[in-house]
N, C-alpha and C positions, 0 to 999 in steps of 0.2 A: 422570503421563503428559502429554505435549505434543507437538504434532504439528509437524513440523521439514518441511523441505526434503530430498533426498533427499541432496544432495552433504554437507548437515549428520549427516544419519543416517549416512552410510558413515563419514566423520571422526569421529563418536563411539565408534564400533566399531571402530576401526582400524584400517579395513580402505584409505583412503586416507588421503595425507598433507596437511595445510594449504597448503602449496604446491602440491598439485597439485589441489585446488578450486579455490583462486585460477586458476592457469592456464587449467581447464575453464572457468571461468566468464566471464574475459574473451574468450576463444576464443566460446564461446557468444554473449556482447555484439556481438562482431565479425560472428559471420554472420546472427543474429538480427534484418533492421532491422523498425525501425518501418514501418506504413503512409508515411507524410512521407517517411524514406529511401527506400522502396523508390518511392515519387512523384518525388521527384527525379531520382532515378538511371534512371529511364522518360524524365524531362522531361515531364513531368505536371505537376509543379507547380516553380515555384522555390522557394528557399531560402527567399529571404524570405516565400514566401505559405506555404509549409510551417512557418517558426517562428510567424509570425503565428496558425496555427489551433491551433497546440500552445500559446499563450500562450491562446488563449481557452478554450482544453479543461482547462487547469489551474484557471479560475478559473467552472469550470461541468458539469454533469450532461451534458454530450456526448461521445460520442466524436469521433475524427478524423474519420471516413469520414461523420459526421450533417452534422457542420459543414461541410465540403469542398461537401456535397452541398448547400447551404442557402446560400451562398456562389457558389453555381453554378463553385466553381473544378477541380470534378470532376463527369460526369456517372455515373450508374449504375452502367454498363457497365463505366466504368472502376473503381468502386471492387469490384464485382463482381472482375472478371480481379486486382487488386491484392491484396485477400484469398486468390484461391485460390494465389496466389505465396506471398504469407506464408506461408498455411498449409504449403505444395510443400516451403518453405525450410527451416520452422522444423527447430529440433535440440535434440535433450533435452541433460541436461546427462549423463547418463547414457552418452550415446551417445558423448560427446563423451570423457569420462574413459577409455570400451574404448577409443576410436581412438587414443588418447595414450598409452595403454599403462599407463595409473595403477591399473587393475585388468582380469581377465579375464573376459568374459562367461558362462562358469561361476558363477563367484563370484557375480556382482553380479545377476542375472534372481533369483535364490533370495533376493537382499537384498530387491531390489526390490517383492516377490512381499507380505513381510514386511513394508514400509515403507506399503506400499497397504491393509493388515491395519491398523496401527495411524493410518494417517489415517481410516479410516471409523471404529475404535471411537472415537474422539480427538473427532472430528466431530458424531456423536451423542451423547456425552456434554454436548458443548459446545449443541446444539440442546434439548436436554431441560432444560440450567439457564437459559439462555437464554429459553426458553418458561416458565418457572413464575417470572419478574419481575413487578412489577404493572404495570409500565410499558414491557412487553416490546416493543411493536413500535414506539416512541418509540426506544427504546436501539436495536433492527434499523435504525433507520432512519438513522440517526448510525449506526453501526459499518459500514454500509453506503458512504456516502457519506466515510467514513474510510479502509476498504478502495482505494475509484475514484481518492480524492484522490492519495493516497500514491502509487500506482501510477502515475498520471499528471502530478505535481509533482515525485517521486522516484526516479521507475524502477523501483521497488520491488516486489516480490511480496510480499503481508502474509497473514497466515494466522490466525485464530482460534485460540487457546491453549489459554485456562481463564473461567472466569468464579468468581468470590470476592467476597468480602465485606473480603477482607487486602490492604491495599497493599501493593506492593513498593517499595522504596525508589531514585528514580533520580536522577541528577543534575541536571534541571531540567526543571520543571514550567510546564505555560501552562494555562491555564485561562479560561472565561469565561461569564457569564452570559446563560441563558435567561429570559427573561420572559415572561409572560403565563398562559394559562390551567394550563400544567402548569410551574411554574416547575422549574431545577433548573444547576447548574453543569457544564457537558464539560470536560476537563481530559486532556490530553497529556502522558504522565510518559515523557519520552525519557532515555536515554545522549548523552555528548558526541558519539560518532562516527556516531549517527544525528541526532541532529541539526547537524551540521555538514553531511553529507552530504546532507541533506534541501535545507537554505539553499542549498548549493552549486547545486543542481541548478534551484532555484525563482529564483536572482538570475542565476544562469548566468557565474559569478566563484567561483574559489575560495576557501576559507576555512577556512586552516590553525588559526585559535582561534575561539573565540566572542568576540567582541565585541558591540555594541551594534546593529550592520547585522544579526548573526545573530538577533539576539534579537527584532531588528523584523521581519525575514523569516520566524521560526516566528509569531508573533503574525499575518502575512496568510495564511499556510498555515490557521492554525486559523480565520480567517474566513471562507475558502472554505469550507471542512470546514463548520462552523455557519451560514453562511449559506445553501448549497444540502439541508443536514441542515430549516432550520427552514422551506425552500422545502416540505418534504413534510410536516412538521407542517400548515402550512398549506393544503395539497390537503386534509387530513384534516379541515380545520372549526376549527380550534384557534388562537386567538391569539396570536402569539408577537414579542417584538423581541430585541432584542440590544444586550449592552453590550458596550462595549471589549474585547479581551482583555488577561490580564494576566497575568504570572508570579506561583507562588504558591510558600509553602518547607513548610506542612501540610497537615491537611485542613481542607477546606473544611464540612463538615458532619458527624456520626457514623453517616448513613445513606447509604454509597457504595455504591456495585458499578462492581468492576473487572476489566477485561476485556482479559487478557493477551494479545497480540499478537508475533508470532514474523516477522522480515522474515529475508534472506539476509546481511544484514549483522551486526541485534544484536534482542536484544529488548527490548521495552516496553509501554507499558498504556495501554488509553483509560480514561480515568475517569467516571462519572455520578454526584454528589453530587446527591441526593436531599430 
């Protein structure tokens, strides 16, 4: 069992086509904006001071509306009224696939109903192995700050899987070292198309291969990721530095735990070598 996305659970079932996710979901992209757009498009903020706080919120534990606010380049009020637009606006993808005609709302409330069923048992599963780690709230804290990154460098919606003891095999790995009082390796086992996608969005340039610019762009992603990760080791009393990252082709030690992760693109695994 793994807990999927909703537009993934109906295309597994058959009940929609691959193309007509694709379509909900850029349709969804399109009316969906961010805080930043939806600042712009007021004349709240400009372009440039809206990419500027979304470059600092990629490479830090805030969001938009903290930074805006700390920035003084929005006051309260406004990020206040900005939210409840967002909220006003937002649109499931759900909602978006009845209006398109991709399926009927008979159908799909009963799918739904079903999909909401196996994300909570999926959930709890994933909470109870999670919790009996020896190092559990070290690993929450990094998967945590792995969740925010991704999200906010990617665009991504990432979701809790499985938790194992089994690698999964992907096509490139980055990894790098924790030092100090709880030593131990975090390690990022992506697919080509999420990590090109990832790069794409973090350099803000496309990037039809991997190359060498890709490889040095998931290596500052996973710095963010581990540097704001070992930001909360150390609120907790704990020593910690950090070594370079690096790409790696096995494992790293014989005591991992890995922890499957599910985006709307592809899936992949955060690793903790032990």
């Amino acid at each position: 069992m793994s807990a999927k996305f909703i537009g993934q659970f109906l295309l597994e079932k058959g009940l929609i086509t691959r193309e007509a996710l694709l379509a909900a979901t850029e349709q969804q992209q399109h009316v969906n904006l961010t805080l930043g757009q939806l600042a712009v498009a007021q004349g709240l903020l400009s372009r440039a001071q809206a990419d500027s706080i979304n470059l600092e919120q990629q490479r830090s534990d805030k969001r938009f509306g903290e930074i805006a606010l700390e920035k003084n380049l929005l006051n309260a009020k406004q990020l206040d009224e900005l939210l409840r637009v967002q909220k006003e606006k937002r649109v499931f993808i759900g909602e978006i696939l009845i209006q398109q005609g991709h399926i009927s709302r008979e159908k799909f409330e009963p799918e739904l109903v079903l999909f909401k069923q196996e994300q909570e048992r999926n959930a709890e599963l994933v909470k109870v192995d999670l919790g009996s780690l020896s190092q559990h709230e070290m690993i929450e804290d990094f998967l945590d700050m792995t969740l925010k990154i991704l999200l906010r460098v990617a665009k991504e919606q990432v979701k809790i899987t499985s938790v194992s003891s089994a690698e999964t095999k992907f096509r490139y790995t980055f990894a790098q070292r924790i030092s100090g009082d709880q030593p131990f390796d975090y390690a990022l086992a992506l697919p080509e198309n999420l990590l090109r996608i990832l790069c794409e969005h973090f350099l803000k340039i496309k990037c039809p291969v991997v190359n060498e610019l890709v490889l040095d762009a998931a290596g500052e992603v996973l710095n963010v990721i581990t540097g704001n990760g070992c930001s909360k080791l150390s609120a907790r009393g704990l020593k910690v530095s950090l070594e370079p990252p690096r790409t790696i082709s096995g494992p790293v030690s014989n005591h991992v735990v890995c922890v499957g992760m599910s985006s709307t693109v592809a899936d992949f695994e955060v690793r903790f070598y032990l």
